[in-house]
N, C-alpha and C positions, 0 to 999 in steps of 0.2 A: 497840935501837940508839940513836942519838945523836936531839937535838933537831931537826926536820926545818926550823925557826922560832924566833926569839928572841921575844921576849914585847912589842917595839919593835915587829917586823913584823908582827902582828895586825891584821887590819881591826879596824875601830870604827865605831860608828855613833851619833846623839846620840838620846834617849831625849827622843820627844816631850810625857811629864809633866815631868821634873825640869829636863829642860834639860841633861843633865849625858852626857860621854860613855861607854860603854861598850864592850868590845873582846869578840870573837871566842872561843866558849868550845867546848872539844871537844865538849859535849852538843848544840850547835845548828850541827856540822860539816854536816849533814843539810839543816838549813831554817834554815839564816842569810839568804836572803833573804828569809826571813818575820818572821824576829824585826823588833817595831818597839818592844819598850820592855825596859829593862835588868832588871827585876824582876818577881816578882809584884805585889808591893806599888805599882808604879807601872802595871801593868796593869791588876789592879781600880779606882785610881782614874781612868784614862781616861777617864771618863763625866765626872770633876769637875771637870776640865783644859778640857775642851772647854765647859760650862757656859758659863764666865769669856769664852767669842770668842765675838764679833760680836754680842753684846748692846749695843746704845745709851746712852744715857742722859735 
């Protein structure tokens, strides 16, 4: 049948390594409220992201 959703009305959420937004994809129909970053590649470096906070000087 026809599209149930235009591609505008997609949730989105901001990808806390890159900073950059990300939208709603049929494979995370399931557990979109668990996704917290837009990529693999931005999931592995998670650990490198967080490094950089709350360190001093």
């Amino acid at each position: 049948m026809g599209r149930v959703r235009s591609k505008s009305d997609l949730p989105t959420k901001i990808c806390p390594v890159c900073q950059r937004p990300f939208t709603w994809r049929k494979k995370w129909q399931d557990c979109w409220e668990d996704v917290k970053y837009c990529s693999e590649r931005c999931r592995r470096r998670r650990s490198e992201a967080s490094k950089g906070l709350g360190t001093g000087d």
